[in-house]
N, C-alpha and C positions, 0 to 999 in steps of 0.2 A: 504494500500500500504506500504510497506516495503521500510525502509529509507535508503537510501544509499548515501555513500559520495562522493561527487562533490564538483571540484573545478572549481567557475566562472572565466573566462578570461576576458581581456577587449574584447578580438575580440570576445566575446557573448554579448556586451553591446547593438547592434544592436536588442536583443531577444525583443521581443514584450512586454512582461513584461516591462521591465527595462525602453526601449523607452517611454509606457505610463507612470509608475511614473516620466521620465522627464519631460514632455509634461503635468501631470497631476498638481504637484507640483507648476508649474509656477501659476498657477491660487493662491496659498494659498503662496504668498513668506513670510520671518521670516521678521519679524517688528525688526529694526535695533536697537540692545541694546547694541553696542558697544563691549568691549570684557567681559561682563557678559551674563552668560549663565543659561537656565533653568536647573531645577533640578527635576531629579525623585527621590520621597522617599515616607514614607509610605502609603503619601493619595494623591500616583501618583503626578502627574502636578497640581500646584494652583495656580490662577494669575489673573491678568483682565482679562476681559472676552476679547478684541479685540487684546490680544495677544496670544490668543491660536488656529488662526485657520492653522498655519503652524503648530506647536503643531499635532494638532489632525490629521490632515494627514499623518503625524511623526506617532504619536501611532498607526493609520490605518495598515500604513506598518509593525509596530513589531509584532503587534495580529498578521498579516499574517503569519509572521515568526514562531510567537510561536505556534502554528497553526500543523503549517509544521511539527518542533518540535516531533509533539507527533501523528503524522501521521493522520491528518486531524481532531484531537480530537476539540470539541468548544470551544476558550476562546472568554470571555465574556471582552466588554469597556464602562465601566460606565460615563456618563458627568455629574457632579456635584461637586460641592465646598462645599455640605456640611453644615458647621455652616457658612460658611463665609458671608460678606452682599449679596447683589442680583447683584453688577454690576463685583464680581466676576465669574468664574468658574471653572473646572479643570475636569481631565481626569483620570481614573485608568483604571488598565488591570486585569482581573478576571482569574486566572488560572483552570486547566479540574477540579477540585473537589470545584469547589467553591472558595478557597480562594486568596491569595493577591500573587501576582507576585512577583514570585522567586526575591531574594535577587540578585541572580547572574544578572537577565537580565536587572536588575536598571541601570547597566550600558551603557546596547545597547539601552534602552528606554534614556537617558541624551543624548549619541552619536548622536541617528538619528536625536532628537528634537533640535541640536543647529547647524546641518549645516546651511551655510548661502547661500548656489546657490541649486538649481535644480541637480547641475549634482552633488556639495558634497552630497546631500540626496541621488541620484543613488549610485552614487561611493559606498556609504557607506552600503545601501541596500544590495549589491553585496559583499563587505567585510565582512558584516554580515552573510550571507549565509556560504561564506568562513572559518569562521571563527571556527561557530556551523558547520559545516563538513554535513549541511543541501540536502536534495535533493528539488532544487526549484518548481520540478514538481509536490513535493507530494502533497495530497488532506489536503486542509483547509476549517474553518468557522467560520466565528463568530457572534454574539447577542450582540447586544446593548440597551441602554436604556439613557434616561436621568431625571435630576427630572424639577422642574417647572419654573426654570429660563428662559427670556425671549431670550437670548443669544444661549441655548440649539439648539434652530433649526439650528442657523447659523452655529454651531459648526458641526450640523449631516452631514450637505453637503460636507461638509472638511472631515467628516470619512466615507462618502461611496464614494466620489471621491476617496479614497488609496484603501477602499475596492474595487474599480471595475476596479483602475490601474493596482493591483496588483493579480485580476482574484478569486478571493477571495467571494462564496457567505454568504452570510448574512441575519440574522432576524433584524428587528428594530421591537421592545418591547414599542416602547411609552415611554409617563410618565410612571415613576414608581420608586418605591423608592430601593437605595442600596444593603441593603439584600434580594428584589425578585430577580433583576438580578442576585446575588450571587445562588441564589435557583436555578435560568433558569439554570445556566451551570452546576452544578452537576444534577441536575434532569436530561437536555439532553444526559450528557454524561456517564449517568447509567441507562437509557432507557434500559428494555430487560436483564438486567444482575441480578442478586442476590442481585443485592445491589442497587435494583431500588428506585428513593430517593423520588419521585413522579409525577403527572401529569407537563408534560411540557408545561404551560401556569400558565398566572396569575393569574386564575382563582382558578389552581390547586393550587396553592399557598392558598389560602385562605382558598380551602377545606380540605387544610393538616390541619392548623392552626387550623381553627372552628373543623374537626371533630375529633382529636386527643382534642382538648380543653372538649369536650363532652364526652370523655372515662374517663375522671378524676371524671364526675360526677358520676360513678358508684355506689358510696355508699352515703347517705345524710352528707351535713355537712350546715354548718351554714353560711345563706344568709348574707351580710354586707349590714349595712342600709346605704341605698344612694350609689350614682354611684361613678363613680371616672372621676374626671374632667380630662383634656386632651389637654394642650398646644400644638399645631401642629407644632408653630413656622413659623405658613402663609407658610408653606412648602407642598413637596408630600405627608408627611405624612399624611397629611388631605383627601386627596379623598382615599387613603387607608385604611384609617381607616375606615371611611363611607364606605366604601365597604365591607368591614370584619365584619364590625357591619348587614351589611344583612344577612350573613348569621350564626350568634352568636342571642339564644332563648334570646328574654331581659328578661326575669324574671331568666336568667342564667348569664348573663354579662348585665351589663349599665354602658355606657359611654355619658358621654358628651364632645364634641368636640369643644374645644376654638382654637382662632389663626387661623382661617382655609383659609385666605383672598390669594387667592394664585391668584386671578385678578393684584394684585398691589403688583408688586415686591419690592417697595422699604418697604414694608411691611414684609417682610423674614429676620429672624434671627433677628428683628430690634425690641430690648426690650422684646425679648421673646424666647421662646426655649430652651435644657436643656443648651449648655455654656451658656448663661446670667446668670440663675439662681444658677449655680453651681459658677459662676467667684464671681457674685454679691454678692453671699446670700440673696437673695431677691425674691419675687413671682413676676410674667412674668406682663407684661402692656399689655391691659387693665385688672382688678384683681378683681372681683367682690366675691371673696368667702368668706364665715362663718369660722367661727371656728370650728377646726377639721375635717372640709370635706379633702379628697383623691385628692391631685391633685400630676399631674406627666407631664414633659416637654418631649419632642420628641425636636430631631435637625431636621437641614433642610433636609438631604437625611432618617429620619429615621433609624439611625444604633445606636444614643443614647438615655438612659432614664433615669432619674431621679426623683424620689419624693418627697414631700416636703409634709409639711401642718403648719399653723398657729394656734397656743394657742389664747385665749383670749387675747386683749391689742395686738394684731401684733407682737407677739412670734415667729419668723422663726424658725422652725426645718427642714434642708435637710437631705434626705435620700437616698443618691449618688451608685455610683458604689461599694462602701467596702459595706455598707449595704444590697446592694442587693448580692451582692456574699457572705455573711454570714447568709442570711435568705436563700438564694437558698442549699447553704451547708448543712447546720443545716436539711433542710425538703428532701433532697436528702439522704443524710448520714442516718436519722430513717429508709426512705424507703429501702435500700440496709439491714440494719439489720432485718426490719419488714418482709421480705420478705424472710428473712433467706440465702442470699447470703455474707453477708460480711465476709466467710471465700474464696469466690470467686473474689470478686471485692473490689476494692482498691478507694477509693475517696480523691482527694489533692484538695489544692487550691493553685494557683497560682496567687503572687503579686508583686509590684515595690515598689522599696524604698520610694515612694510617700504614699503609703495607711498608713492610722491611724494607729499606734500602736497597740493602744486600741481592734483595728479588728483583728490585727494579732496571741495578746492574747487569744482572745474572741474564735478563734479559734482552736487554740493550747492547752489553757488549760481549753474548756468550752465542748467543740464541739470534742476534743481529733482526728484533723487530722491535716495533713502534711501541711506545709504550706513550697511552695519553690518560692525561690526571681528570677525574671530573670530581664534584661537592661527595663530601660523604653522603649515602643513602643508595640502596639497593637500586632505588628508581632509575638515579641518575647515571649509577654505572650498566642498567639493562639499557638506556635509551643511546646510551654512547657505543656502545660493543653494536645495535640495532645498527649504527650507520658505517661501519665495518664490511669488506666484504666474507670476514671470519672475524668474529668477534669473539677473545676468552674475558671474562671476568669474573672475577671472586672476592667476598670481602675476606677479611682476616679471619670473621667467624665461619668461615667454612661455606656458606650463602654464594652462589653461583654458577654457571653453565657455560655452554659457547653456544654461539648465534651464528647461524649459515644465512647469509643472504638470499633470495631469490635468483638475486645474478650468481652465487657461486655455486647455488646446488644447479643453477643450468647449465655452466659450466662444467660441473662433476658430470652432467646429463650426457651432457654432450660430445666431450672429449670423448680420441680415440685412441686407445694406447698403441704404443711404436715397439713394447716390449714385454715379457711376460714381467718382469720388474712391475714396471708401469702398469700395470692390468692388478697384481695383488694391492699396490700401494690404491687405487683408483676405489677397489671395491672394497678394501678398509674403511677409506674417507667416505665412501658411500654409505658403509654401515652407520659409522659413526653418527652422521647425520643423522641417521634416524633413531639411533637409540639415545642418545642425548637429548633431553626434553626443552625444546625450545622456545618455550613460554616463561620458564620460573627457575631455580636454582632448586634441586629437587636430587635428597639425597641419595634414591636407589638407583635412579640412573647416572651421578654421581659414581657412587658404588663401585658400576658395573664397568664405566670410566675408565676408573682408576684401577681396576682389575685386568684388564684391555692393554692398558698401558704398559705395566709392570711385566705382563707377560710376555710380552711383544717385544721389550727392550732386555727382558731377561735381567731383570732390576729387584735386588731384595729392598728393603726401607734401608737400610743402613745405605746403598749406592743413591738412593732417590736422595735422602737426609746429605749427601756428602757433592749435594750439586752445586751449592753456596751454603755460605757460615752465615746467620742471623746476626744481623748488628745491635750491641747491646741496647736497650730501649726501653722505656720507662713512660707511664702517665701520670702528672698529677693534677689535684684538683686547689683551685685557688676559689676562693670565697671572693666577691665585688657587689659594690654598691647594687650595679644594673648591668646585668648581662647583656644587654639592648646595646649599650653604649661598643659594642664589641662589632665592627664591621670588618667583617673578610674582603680583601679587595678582588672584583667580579675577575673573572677566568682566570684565576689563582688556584683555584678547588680549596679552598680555605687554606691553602700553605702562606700567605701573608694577611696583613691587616693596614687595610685603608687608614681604623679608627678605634680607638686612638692613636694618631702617628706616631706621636714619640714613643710609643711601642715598639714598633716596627725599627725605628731610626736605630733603638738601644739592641735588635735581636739583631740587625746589618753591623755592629759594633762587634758584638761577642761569640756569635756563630762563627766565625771564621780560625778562632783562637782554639777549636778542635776540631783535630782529625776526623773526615768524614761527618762532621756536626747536622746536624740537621732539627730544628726546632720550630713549633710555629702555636699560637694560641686559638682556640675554637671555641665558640660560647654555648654553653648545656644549652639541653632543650627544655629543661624542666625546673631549672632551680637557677638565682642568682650566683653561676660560679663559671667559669671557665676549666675547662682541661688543656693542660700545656703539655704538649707531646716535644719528647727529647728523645734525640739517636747520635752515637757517636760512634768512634771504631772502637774504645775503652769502657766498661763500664762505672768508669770512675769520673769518667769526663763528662758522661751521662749528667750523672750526680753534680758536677759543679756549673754546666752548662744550664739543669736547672737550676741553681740555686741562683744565677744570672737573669734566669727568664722570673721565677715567685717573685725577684727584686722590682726588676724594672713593670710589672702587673702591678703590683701593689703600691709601689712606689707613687705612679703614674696616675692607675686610674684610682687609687684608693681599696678599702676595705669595707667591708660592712661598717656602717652608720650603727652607730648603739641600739637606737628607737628600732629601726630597721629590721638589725636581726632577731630581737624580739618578734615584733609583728610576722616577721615572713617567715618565720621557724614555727610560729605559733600556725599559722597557713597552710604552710607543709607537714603539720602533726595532724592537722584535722582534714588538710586531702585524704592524708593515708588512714585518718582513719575512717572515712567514708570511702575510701576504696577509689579515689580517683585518682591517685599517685600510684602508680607502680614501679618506684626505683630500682635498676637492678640490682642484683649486688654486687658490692667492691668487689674488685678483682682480684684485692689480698686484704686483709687485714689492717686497717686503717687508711685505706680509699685510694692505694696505691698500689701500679701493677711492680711486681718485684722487675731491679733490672735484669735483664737475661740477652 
């Protein structure tokens, strides 16, 4: 149906629609937070769990919207929090290709979720429409899912009561973890087309995964002794896996699957999963393994992964998000020249001022490709690897994928190899393409990746870990007046500050006075403080380098105001205790990551 603009009147408030989201709405009223309000940002709505069933009604409506939007195309509503503990939850909105909800509609998703009457959530509904120049009558739909939290169901009720106020039909998807929902909506919404992404079910999810993992076998390469262990993080991840694993030959893949207790919520995220392991530096509880064995953490919804394993004497080595996007690079980047395209396709990678130095070298002048900086946040690194014609990226926490262009996989299409070389390396990068999920950073086919990888190059963790030395690195946290006052200068990716200058002027002063120095300040997103990240070749120079940066912060823009930190500590004791703060935790013991 063809969209056409309408403008709602109040004398159409009476429409049936509208009526029923009044009428529907009172059932889910907003839990009274005073004049604090929720916020949509990158991982959607995240909060307790008995505060979000006005929430989710709230998102019910906008999916509808967005829906309408793109003339009845499927967005997809994910319920899950995530890493967060089990008595959290939260909501995101899946846009038609799979990925994360437009920047622009963060807005109307914070709007509709903080009216505080029935008839503000109509009102507002109806202004929404108005606004986006919408036609209300056009065809919508949407697919849902959630993962294993006990809250989940309460939540679904509140998003098919908006779905069925607002006339809107719907799939419910079950359990299941982040990036199959991500899969559900580009698959259904390229059903039938050219660019059909696969079977729409969860099932077909698995058959992509397994039988795209099974094309790589084409040529022999070298079995790895013993499985690779498998922290679930007492999350969805776990009956995902165990599903995946049915249809994966074991003497091709073996895993074992630890953490898998998804009966007992308070068992979720709780000492285990990849944030613990990556915050901590430490292997997940309970930890039964040997020395040198292959173990790797999944989060609670499955979207991140991380590796790790233990030397002899309880040695911790992790092998985060930099590592995994410089061994995915490295065995991508041979295949594109093996194959005899890299006068055709172009491969970057893309990072944040956060990743090790050490990786950025590693790839710059080891690996000889492009490495471009974007803002911290998942978004911003999937929109930038999108304009790639091979795009890797990963954050540190293990969160990320590679991206094939339309122009590279016509390419891969196309090409005709000159060699039986060039023919194996051709239907690798073919596989690859497809088992690599390229809507979301999605840890099983992550996994299956980095299993791919290793096997291929005939690489245990000790050769993978011995590719670059991590430069020693440190965050800490500074308390200020007003974090506002903190401006990153634009296409910097927050590595410098516009504001306050003589910030800037003092870290141009002292940065240079160490080896390999690298330092720059970023303002929280939830509390009046900045984090100042420092990297040297020394972990000692770490340490004075910032004691250089706390100076010239505090010095410069000041400290909390006396009156001040009363009032806004008083702020932050009662967000969290109404459940609107959900700070993570330190990363060590008194809000600093050790240097390492």
């Amino acid at each position: 149906m063809a969209a056409r603009e309408e403008t709602v009147h109040l004398e159409d408030m009476e429409d049936s629609e509208f009526m029923k989201i009044l009428n529907a709405s009172k059932e889910f009223p907003r839990v009274d937070t005073g004049t604090r309000d929720f916020t949509y940002g990158t991982a959607g709505f995240r909060m307790r769990a008995d505060l979000l069933p006005s929430v989710m009604f709230a998102v019910g409506c906008l999916a509808s919207l967005r829906s309408r939007k793109f003339n009845g195309t499927t967005i997809g509503v994910m319920i899950t929090a995530s890493h967060n503990p089990a008595e959290d939850n939260g909501v995101k909105i899946v846009d038609p290709e799979g990925e994360m909800l437009s920047e622009e509609w963060e807005w109307y998703a914070t709007g509709l979720a903080n009216c505080r009457t029935p008839e503000e959530l109509r009102n507002a509904f109806i202004h929404s429409i108005n606004l986006l120049r919408l036609n209300h009558e056009a065809d919508r739909k949407v697919i849902f899912a959630r993962d294993t939290r006990p809250s989940g169901d309460t939540l679904v009720i509140a998003l098919k009561a908006a779905l069925d106020a607002t006339n809107t039909p719907y799939i419910d998807y079950g359990v299941a973890t982040t990036p199959q929902l991500h899969y559900l909506v580009r698959a259904t919404n390229t059903l039938g087309s050219d660019r059909e992404y696969g079977e729409v079910s969860i099932e077909g999810y698995y058959k992509k995964l397994s039988g795209s993992f099974l094309k790589t076998l084409h040529i022999e390469y070298a079995q790895q002794s013993g499985p690779v262990f498998v922290d679930c993080a007492n999350g969805v991840g776990a009956p995902a896996l165990k599903e995946l694993l049915k249809y994966m030959p074991e003497d091709k893949f073996k895993a074992v699957v630890v953490n898998d207790n998804i009966d007992d919520p308070e068992r979720l995220n709780n000492r285990c999963g990849a944030d613990f392991v990556k915050t901590q530096q430490r292997v997940p509880q309970p930890h039964t393994g040997k020395a040198m064995e292959r173990w790797c953490s999944l989060d609670g919804d499955a979207d991140r992964i991380v590796y790790y394993f233990e030397e002899e004497g309880n040695v911790f080595h992790l092998l985060d998000g930099d590592r995994i996007a410089t061994l995915a690079a490295s065995y991508i980047g041979d295949l594109v020249k093996k194959s005899g395209l890299d006068e055709q396709i172009t491969l970057g990678v893309v990072q944040t001022a956060y990743a090790n130095g050490a990786s950025t070298k590693y790839i710059e002048k080891t690996l000889h490709l492009k490495v471009e900086f974007t803002q911290t946040g998942v978004k911003h690194l999937h929109h930038a690897a999108a304009r790639q014609d091979v795009g890797v990226y990963f954050e540190a926490n293990g969160h990320g994928t590679v991206l094939f262009s339309e122009r590279a996989l016509k390419a891969i299409r196309m090409h005709e190899p000159q060699s039986t070389a060039q023919l194996n390396a051709l239907t690798t990068l073919k596989a690859l393409s497809e088992m690599i999920n390229q809507t979301v950073g999605d840890a099983l086919s992550d996994l299956l990746l980095v299993k791919v990888i290793l096997s291929h190059k005939e690489w245990t963790v000790t050769e993978w870990l011995s590719t670059y030395k991590d430069l020693p690195n440190k965050i800490i946290k500074c308390n200020v007046r007003d974090k506002n006052v903190f401006v990153t200068t634009p296409g910097t990716a927050d590595r410098r500050l516009d504001y306050p200058p003589a910030i800037q002027e003092k870290f141009d002063e002292f940065i240079p006075k160490f080896r390999e120095g690298r330092c720059f300040v970023r303002a929280s997103g939830t509390e009046d403080a900045v984090r100042i990240y420092g990297e040297a070749a020394e972990a000692y120079d770490v340490e004075h380098m910032l004691g250089y940066a706390a100076d010239a912060v505090i010095t410069i823009s000041g400290t909390y105001i006396s009156h001040l930190t009363h009032v806004r500590a008083g702020l932050k004791k009662e967000e969290i205790a109404m459940g609107l703060r959900r700070d993570p935790p330190d990363p060590r013991p008194g809000g600093e990551q050790r240097t390492r």
